[in-house]
FISEBA-770800 format. One record per residue: residue in three letters; x, y, z of N, C-alpha, C, CB in turn. Coordinates in steps of 0.1 Angstrom, whole numbers, plus 5000, padded with zeros to 4 digits. Glycine has a CB too. Layout:
N
ALAXYZXYZXYZXYZ...
//
This chain:
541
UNK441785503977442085553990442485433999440885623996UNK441885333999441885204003443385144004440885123993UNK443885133990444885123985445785193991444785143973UNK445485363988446985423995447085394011447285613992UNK446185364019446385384031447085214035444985434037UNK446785124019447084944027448785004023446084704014UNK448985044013450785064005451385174021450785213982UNK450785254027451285294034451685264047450885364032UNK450485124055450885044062452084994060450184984062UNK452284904043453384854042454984854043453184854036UNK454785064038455785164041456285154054455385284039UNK455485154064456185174077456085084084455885284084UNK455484974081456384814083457584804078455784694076UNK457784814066459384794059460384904065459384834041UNK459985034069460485104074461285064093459485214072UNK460285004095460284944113461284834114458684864118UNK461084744102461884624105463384674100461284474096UNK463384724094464984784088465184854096465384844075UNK464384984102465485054111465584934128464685264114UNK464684884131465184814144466084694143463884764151UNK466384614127467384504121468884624123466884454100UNK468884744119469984774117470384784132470084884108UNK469384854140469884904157470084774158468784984172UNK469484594158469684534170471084464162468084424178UNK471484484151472684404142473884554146472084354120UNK473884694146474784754145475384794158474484834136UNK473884854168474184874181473784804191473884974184UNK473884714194473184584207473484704219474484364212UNK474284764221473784804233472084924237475184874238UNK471884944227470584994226469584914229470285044215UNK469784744231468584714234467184674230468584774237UNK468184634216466684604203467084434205466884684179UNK465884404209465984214214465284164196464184154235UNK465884024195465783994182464483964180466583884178UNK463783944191461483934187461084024186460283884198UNK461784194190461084294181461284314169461084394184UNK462784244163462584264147461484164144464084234136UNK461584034148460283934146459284034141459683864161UNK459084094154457184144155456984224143456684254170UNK458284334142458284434127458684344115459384584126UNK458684204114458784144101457384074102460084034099UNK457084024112455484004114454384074106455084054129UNK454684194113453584314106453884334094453684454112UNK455184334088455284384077454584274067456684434075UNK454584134070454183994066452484064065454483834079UNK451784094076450484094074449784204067449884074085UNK450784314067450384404058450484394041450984514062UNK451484304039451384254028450284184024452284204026UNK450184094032448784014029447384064025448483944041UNK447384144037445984244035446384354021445584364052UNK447284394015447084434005447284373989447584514008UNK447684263991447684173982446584133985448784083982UNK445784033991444783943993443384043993445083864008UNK443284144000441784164006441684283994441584224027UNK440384263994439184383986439184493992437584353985UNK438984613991438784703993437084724000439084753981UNK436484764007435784784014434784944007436584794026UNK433284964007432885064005432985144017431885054000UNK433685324016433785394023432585404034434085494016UNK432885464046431885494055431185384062430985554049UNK431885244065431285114074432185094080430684994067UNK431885004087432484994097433884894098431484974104UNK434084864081434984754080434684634086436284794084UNK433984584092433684474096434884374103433184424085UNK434584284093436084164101437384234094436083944095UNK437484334087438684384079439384514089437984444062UNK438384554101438884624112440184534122437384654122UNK439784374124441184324130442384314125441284224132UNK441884294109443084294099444284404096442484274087UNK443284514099444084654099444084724108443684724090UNK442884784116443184914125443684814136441885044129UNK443384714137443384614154445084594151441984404157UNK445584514141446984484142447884604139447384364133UNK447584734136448484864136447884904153448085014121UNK446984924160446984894176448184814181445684804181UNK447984694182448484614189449884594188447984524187UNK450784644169452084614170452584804175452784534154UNK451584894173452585014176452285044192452285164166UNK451284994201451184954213452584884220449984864211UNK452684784215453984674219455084764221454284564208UNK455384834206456684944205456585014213456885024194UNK455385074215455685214223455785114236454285354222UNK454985064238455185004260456284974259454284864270UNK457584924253459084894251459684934255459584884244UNK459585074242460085204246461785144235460085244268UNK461985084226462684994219463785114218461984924206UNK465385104217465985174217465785364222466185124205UNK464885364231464685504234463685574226465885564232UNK462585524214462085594204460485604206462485534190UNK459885694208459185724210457685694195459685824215UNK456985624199456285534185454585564185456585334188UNK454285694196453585754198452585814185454385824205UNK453285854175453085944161452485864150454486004156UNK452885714157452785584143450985584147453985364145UNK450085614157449085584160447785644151449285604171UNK448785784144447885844138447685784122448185994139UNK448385684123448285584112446885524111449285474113UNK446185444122445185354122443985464128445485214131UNK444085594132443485684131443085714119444185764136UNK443885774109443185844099442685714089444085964091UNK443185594088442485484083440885474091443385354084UNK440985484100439385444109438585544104439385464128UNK439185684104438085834100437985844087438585984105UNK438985824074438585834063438185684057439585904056UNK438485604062437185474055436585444064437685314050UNK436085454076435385384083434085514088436485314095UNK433085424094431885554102432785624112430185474113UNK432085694117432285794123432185714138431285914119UNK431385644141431485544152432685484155430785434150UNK433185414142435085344143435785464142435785224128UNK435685574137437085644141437185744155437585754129UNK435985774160436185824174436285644185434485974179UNK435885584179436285404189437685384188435385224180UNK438385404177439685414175440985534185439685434159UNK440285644181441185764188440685714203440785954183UNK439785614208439085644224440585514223436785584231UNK440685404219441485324221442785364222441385234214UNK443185454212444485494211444885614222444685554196UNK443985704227444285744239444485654251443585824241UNK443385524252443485494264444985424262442185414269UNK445485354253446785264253447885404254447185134235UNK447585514251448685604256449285674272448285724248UNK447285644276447385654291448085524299445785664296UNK447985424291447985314299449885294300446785174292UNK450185354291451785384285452285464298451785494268UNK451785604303451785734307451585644321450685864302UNK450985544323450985524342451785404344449285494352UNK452385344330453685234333454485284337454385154323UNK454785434328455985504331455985614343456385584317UNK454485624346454785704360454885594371453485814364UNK454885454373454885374381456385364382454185274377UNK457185314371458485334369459685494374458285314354UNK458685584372459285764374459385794389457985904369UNK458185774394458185844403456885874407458785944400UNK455685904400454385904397454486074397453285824408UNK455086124382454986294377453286264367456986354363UNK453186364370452086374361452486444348450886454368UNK453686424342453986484332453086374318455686494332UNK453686284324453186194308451686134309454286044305UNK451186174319449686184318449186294309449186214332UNK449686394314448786484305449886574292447886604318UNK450586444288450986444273449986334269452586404268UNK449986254278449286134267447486174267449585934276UNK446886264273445686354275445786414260445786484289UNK446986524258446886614245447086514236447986744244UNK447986424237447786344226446486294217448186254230UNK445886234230444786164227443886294219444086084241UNK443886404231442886504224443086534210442986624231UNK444086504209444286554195444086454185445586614193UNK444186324187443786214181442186234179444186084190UNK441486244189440286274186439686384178439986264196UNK440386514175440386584169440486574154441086634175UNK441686514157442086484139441186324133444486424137UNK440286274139439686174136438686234131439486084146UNK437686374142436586384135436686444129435786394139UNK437886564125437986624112437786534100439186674112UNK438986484100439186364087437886284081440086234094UNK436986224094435686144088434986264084434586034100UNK434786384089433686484082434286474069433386654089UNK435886544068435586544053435886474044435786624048UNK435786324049435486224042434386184036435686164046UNK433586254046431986174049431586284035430986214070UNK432186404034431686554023432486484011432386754027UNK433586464011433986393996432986303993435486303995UNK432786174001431786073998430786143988430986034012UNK430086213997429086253991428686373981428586253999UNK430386473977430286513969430586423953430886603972UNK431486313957431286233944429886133942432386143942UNK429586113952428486053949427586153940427886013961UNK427286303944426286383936427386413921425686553946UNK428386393919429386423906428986273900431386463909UNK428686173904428586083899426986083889428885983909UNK426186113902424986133896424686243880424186193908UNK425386353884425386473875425986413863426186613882UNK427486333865427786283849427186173843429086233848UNK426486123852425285993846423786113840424485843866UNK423686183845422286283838422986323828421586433847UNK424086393825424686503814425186383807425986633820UNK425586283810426086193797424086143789427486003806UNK423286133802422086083790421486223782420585993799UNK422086333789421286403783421986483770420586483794UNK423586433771423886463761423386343749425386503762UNK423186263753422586103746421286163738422085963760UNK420386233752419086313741419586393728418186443751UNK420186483732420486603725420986563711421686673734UNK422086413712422486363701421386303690423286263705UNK420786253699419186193691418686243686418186163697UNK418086413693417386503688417986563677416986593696UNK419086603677419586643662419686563650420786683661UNK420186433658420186323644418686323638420686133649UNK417686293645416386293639416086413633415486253648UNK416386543637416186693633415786663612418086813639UNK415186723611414686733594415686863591412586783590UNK415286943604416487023601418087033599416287083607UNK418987063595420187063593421087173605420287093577UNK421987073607422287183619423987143619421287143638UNK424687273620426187263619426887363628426787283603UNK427987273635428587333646430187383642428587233658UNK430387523642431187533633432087643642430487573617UNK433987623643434587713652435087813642435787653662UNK435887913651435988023644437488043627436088113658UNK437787883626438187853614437987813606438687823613UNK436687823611435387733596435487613596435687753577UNK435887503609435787353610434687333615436787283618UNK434187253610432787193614433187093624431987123602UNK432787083634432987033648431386873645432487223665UNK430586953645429586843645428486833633428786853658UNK427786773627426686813614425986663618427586843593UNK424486723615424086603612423286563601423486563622UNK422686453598422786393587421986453575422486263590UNK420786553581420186693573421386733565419586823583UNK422186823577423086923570423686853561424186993579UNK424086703564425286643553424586623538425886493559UNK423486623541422286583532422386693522420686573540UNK421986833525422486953523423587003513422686963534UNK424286923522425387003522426286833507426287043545UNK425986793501426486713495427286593503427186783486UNK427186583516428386493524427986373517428386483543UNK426986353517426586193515426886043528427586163502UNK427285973530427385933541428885953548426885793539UNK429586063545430886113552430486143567431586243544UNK431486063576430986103587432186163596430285993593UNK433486223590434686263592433986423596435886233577UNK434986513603434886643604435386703588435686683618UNK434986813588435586913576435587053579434686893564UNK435787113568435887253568434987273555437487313567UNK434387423563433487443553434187563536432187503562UNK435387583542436287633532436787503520437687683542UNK436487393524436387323515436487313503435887303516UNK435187353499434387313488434087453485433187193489UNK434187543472433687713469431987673471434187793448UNK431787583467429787613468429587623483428587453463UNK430787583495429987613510430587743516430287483522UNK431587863504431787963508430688063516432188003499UNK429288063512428888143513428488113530427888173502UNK428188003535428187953546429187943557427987853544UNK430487973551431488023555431688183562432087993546UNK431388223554431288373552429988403560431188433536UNK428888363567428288383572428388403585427688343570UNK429688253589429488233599430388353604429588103602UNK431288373595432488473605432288593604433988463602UNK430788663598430188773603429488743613429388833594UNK428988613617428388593632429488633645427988403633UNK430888543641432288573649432388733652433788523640UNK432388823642432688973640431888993646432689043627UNK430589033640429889063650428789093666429889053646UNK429488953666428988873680427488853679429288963695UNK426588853672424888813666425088763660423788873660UNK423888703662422888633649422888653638421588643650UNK422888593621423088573613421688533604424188503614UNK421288603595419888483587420188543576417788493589UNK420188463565420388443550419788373543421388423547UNK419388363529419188293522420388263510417988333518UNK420688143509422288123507421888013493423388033525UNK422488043482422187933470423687813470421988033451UNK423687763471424887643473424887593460424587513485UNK425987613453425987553434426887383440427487703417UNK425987313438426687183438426987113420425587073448UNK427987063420428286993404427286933399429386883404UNK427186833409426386733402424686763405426786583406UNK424486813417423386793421422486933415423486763437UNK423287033409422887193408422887283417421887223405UNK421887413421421887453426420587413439422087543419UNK421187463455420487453462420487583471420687353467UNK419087563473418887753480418387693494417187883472UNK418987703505418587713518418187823524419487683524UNK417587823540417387923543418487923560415787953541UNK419388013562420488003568420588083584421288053558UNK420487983592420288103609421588063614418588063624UNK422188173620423188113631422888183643424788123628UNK423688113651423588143670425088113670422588013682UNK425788203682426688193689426588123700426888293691UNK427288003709427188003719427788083733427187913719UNK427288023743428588133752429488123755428488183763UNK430588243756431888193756432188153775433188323749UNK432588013781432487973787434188073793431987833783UNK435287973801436088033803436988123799436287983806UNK437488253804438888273797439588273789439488233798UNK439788313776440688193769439988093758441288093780UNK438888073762437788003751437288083742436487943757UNK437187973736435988063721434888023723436288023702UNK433788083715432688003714432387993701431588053722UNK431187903696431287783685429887883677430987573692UNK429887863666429087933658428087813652429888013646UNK426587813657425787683652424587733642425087603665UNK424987693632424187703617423387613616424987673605UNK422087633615420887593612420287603597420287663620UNK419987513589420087523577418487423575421787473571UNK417787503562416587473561416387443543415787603568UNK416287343540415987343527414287413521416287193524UNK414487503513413387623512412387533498414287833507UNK412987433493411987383483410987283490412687323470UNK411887233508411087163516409887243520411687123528UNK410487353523409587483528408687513522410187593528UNK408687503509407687573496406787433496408587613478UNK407487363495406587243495405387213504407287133495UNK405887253520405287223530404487363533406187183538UNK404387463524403387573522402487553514403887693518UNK402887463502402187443492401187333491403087443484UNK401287243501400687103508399687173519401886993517UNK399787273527399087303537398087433532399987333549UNK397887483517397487583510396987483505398187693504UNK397187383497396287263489394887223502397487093487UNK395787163511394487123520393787233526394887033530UNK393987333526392787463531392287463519393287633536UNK392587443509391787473497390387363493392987483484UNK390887223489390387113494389087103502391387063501UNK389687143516388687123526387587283522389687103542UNK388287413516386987503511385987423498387687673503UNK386887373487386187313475385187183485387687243462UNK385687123493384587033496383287113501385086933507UNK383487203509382187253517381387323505382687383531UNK382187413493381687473483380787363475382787533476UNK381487243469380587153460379887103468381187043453UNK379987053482378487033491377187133488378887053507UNK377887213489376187313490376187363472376387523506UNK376687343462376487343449375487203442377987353444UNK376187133447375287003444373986983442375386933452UNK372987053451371987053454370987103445371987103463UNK371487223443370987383432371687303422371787583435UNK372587223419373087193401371887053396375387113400UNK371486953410370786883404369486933403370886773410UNK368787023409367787143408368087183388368487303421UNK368687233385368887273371368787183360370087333371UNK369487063367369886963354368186923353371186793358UNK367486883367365886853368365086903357365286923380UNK365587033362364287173356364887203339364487393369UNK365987163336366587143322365687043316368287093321UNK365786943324365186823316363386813312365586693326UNK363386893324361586883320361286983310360486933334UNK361887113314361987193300361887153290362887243296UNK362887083285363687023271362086913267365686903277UNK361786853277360286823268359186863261359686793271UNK359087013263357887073260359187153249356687163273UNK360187153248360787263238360387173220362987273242UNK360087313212359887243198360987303187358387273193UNK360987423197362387503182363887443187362687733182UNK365087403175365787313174366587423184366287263159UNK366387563182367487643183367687613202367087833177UNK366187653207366087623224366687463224364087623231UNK366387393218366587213219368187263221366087063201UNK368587333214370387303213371087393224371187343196UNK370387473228370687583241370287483252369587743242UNK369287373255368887273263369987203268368087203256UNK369887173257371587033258372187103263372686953243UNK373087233255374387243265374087333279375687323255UNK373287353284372787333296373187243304371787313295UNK372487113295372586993298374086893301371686953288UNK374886963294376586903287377186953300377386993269UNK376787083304378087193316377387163326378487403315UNK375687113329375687043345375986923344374387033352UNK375986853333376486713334378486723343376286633313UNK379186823334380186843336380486883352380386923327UNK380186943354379787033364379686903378378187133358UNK378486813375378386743385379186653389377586713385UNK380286623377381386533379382486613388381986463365UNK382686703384383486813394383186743410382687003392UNK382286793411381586803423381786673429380186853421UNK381286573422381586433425382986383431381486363413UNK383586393422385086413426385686463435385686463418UNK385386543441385686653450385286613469384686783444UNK383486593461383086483470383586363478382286443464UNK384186283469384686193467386086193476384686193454UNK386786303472388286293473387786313495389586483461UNK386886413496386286443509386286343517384986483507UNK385386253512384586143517385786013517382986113505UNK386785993511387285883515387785863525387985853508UNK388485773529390085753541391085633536389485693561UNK391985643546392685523542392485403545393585523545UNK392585283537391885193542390385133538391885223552UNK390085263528388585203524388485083518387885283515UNK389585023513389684943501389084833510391184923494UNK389784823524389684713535390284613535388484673536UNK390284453529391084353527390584313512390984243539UNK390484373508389884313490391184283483388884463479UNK390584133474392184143468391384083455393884013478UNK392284133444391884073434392484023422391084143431UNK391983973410392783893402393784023391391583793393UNK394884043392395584163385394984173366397584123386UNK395284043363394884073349393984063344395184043343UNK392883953349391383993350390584133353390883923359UNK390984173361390484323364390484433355391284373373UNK392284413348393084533341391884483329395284533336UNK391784363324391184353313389884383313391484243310UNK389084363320387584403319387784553321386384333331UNK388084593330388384773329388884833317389484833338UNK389984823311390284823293388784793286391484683287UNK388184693286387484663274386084763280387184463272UNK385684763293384484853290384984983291383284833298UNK386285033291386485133289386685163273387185143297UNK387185093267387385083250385985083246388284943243UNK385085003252383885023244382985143247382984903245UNK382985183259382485343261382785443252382985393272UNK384385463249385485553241385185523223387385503247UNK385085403225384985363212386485363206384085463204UNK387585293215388985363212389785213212389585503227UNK389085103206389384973208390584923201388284903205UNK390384973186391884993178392785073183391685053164UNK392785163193394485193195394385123212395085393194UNK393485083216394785033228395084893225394385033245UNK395984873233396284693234396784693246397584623223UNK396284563253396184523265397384363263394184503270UNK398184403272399484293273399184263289401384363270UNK398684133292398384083305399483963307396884033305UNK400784033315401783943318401883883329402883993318UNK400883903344400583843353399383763358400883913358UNK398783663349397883533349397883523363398483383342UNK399183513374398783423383398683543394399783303386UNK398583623394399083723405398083823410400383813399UNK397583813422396783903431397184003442396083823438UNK396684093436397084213439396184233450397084303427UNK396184373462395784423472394984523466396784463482UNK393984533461393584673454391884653454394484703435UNK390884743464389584783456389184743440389584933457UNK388084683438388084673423387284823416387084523420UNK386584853424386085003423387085083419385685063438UNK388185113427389085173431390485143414389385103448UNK390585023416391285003407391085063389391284863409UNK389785043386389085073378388585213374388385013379UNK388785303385388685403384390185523378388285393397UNK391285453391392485483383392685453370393485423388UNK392685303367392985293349391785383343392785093340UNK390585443349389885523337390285613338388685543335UNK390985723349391785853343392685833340392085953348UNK393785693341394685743329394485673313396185713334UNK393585603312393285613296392885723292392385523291UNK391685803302390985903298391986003292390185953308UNK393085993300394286113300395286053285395486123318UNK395485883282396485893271395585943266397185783266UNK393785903258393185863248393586053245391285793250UNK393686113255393686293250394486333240394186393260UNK395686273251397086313239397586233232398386373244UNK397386083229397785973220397486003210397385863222UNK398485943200397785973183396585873177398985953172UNK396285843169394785763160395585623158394185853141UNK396585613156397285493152397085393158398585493151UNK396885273156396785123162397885103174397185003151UNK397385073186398585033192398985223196399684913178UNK398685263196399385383207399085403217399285513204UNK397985353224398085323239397985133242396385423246UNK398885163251399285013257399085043272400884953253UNK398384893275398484863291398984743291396984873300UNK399884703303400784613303400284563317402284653300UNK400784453321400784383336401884333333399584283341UNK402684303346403684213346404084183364405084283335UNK405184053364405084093381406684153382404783933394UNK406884213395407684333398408484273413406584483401UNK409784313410410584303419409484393435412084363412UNK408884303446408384333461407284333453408784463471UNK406584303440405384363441404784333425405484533444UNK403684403419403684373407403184503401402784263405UNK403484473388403484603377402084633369404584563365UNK401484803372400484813359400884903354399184833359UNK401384953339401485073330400885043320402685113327UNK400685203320399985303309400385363303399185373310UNK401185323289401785403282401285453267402885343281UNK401485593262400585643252401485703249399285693254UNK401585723230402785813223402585903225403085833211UNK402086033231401886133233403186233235401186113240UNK402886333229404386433230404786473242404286573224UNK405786483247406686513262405686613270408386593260UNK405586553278404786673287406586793292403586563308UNK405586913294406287043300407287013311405087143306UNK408187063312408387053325407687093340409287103324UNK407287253337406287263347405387213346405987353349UNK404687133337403687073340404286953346402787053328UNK405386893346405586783349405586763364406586753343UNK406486893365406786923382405286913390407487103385UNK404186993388402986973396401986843385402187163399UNK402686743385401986673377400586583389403186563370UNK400686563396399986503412399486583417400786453423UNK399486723415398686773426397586833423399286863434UNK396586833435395386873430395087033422394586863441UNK393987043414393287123408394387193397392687203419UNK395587133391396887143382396487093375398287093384UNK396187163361395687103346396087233337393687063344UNK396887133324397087263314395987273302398587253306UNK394587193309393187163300392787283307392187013302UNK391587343294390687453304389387413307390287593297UNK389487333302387487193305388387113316386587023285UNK389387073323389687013332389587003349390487013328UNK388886933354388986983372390586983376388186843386UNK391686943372392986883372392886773386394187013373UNK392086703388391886673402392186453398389586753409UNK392186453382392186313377393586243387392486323358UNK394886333381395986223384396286223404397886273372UNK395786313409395586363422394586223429394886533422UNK393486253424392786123425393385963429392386113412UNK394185923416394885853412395985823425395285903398UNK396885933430397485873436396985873452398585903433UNK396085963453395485913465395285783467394585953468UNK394185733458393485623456394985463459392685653439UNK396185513450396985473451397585393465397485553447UNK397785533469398385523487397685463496398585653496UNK396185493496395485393507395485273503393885423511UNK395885213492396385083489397784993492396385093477UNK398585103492399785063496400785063483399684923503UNK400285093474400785103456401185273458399085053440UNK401685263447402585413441402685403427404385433445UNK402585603423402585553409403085703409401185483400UNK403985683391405185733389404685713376406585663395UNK405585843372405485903356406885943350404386053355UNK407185873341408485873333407785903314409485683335UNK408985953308409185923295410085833293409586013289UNK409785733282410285623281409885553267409885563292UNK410685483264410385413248408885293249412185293242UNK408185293241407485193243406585153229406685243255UNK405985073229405085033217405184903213405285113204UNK404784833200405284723199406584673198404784683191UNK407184533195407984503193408684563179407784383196UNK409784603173410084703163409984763159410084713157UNK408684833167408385003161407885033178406785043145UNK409585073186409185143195409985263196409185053207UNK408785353201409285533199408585573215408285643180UNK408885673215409285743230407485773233410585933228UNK407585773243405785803248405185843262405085673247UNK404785853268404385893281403785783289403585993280UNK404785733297403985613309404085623324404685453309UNK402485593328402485583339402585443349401585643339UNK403385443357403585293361402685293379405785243361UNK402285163381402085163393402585003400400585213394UNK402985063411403984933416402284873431406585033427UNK402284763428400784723434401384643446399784623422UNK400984613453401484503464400184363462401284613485UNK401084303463401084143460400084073469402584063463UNK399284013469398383943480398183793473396684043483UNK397883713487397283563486396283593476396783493501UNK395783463469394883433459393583393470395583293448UNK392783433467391383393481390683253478389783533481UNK390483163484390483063482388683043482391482993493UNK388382973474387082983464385882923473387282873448UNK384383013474383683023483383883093497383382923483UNK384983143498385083243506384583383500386483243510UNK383883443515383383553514384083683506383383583526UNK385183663505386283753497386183733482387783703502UNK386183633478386083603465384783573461386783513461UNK383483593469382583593464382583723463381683523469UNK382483813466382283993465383284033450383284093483UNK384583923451385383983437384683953426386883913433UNK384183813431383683703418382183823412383083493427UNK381883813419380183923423380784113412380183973452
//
């Protein structure tokens, strides 16, 4: 605004000096003296300046020292013209020039101070020329309506200046909120678990984020597409333009055959948005749920209701089982016939059983994360005394073999804890390993971030479905089993910061290696504790 009003000064400077150059060069008798082209080359000099040179000013002040530069020298040179009266032309009209500059950039103070000036130099015009007349009151009260109307069109102009102001000011605000809050919105979907696709009524996908692409096979493609694409995203297609047809909502359960990846079963909602103007469409937004997440996250929150019943159950069992095993045992002293002696024992065998259940359970109850605390200990020292009094318990010393590849390396792991894991999974190869020398092996070694313990045993391929719920609690294809061992295991795992993973894989000695079942666990690495510290007295201990 600033701008068009300095370019428009310029205009009718350039305009002034050329039309009064031509009168005082074509018609001298009109009366154009050569210092008023001066004065309109003058002006036209300083309006250039001020718009070449000077800044622009924020609307609604009072322009400051930038008021002489502009409204004061459009005063003073269309003042001059008009008291002249230069070839006969009346210069009256040029005033509403430094008028609507005063009201649309300036307060409201400078543009009625401006129209008070510009009337009074019109009065003061109106009693040269009635001095000169005759003294008519004609050009008094033109130069009255003038002014009135100067003042008129001043306070129009600043009001709705003063309302633009401050309607962009609130449009400014509103696109600073809607740009952050389209900023949220972006966020919230990107992070969404859910999959979410914005799709028009030609099956282009307008927006997806990184769920859906996840989903949907994109992989890190971050280009728009069509979901006519690919035949496995027909059915997603076809949903959406019964959403279009219909004008509702859409839910399905939709299987997606991918090549490589197989088949995936979602569960499929859409929404319409609203059609905004005229002439618009509105966009069809697919919501997409992977249902094995779903199952899973039914199947995790049915574990832990169950869990937390089995704990309260083996709490109040406990009590009455060590009651039995008691009253077994005192029995079993006064018993003399072999037959009661052997009805005793296994009494004795299914509370013994029985209370390890319970233990376990207890156990799983009673931990947290973090029990381990800062314990660190020696990796292959550990693995090795855990192997050996576990071989001598089992009596299972000829088939394992213990390969200790990490001498120097300290691991982050409970020794409790640690020892516990390697005893369900020996407990678990010694089950299904064969009699042969050397069919169960425990290895150490160190590991890319970390270091290595597996447990590998020849044992025949586990099931698939057994494989699939291999970790989770109370899952055993034993009928004497709590299935609660490898569940254990990786709990015990995670509050360590270690993970453990089950592959089929070749293994055994060097030349006679055949396929077997291993469990690996990737350990995290710790400082060696420096000797007579409290730490390594408790390991050492």
């Amino acid at each position: 605004m600033w701008r068009g009003f300095m370019t428009a000064r310029v205009m009718i400077a350039l305009v002034l000096a050329l039309v009064l150059g031509v009168l005082h060069t074509l018609a001298p008798a009109l009366g154009v003296s050569r210092w008023l082209v001066a004065l309109c080359a003058a002006y036209l000099a300083a309006a250039l300046a001020v718009r070449l040179y000077l800044r622009p000013r924020s609307p609604g002040r009072d322009f400051d020292p930038q008021w002489v530069s502009t409204i004061g020298v459009d005063l003073i040179a269309f003042a001059v013209l008009q008291f002249l009266q230069a070839a006969g032309i009346n210069f009256s009209p040029l005033f509403a020039l430094p008028v609507l500059t005063a009201s649309a950039m300036g307060s409201a103070l400078l543009a009625l101070g401006t129209a008070a000036g510009v009337t009074l130099l019109l009065l003061a015009d109106a009693w040269v020329l009635a001095l000169h007349g005759g003294g008519e009151a004609g050009p008094f009260l033109q130069a009255a309506l003038t002014g009135a109307g100067y003042f008129a069109l001043a306070f129009l102009v600043n009001q709705m200046a003063a309302r633009l102001a401050r309607e962009e000011s609130a449009a400014r605000v509103e696109r600073q909120a809607a740009r952050m809050q389209a900023q949220v919105n972006a966020l919230v979907i990107e992070a969404l678990s859910e999959g979410v696709l914005v799709v028009d009524g030609a099956g282009r996908v307008n927006t997806a984020n990184p769920a859906a692409r996840q989903l949907l096979g994109m992989g890190q493609f971050q280009g728009n597409f069509s979901l006519t694409g690919r035949p496995s995203w027909k059915p997603l297609f076809a949903l959406s333009m019964q959403s279009f047809t219909h004008g509702t909502p859409q839910s399905a359960e939709l299987a997606l055959e991918e090549p490589r990846v197989g088949t995936r079963r979602v569960q499929a909602r859409t929404r319409l948005t609203a059609q905004g103007q005229p002439g618009s469409h509105s966009l069809c937004v697919i919501f997409l749920q992977d249902l094995r997440e779903m199952e899973a996250r039914l199947r995790t929150e049915k574990l832990a209701a169950m869990g937390r019943m089995s704990a309260a159950v083996a709490h109040e069992i406990r009590n009455p089982l060590a009651a039995i095993a008691q009253a077994n045992a005192l029995m079993d002293e006064d018993l003399k016939d072999p037959a009661l002696r052997q009805l005793s024992g296994l009494v004795r065998k299914n509370a013994q059983r029985l209370a390890q259940i319970v233990d376990e359970i207890l156990d799983l109850s009673r931990a947290r994360p973090g029990s381990g605390g800062g314990a660190v200990l020696a990796l292959d020292a550990a693995v090795g005394a855990a192997c050996a009094d576990w071989s001598a318990q089992t009596r299972n010393s000829a088939r394992v073999h213990v390969e200790a590849g990490a001498p120097a390396l300290w691991v982050r792991f409970d020794g409790d804890h640690l020892r516990r894991v390697l005893v369900n999974l020996l407990d678990n190869a010694a089950r299904y390993a064969g009699q042969a020398p050397d069919s169960i092996r425990v290895v150490t070694r160190a590991a890319e971030g970390g270091a290595a313990l597996q447990v590998w045993s020849d044992g025949a391929p586990l099931e698939p479905s057994v494989e699939q719920h291999l970790f989770e609690p109370f899952f055993t294809s034993e009928s004497r089993s709590s299935g609660l061992g490898l569940f254990i295991c990786r709990e015990l795992c995670e509050r360590h910061g270690a993970q453990i993973a089950y592959q089929r894989c070749l293994g055994g000695a060097a030349g006679l290696l055949r396929e077997g079942n291993q469990f690996s666990l990737k350990l995290a690495v710790a400082q060696a504790p420096q000797a007579g510290t409290a730490g390594f007295d408790k390991i050492a201990a």
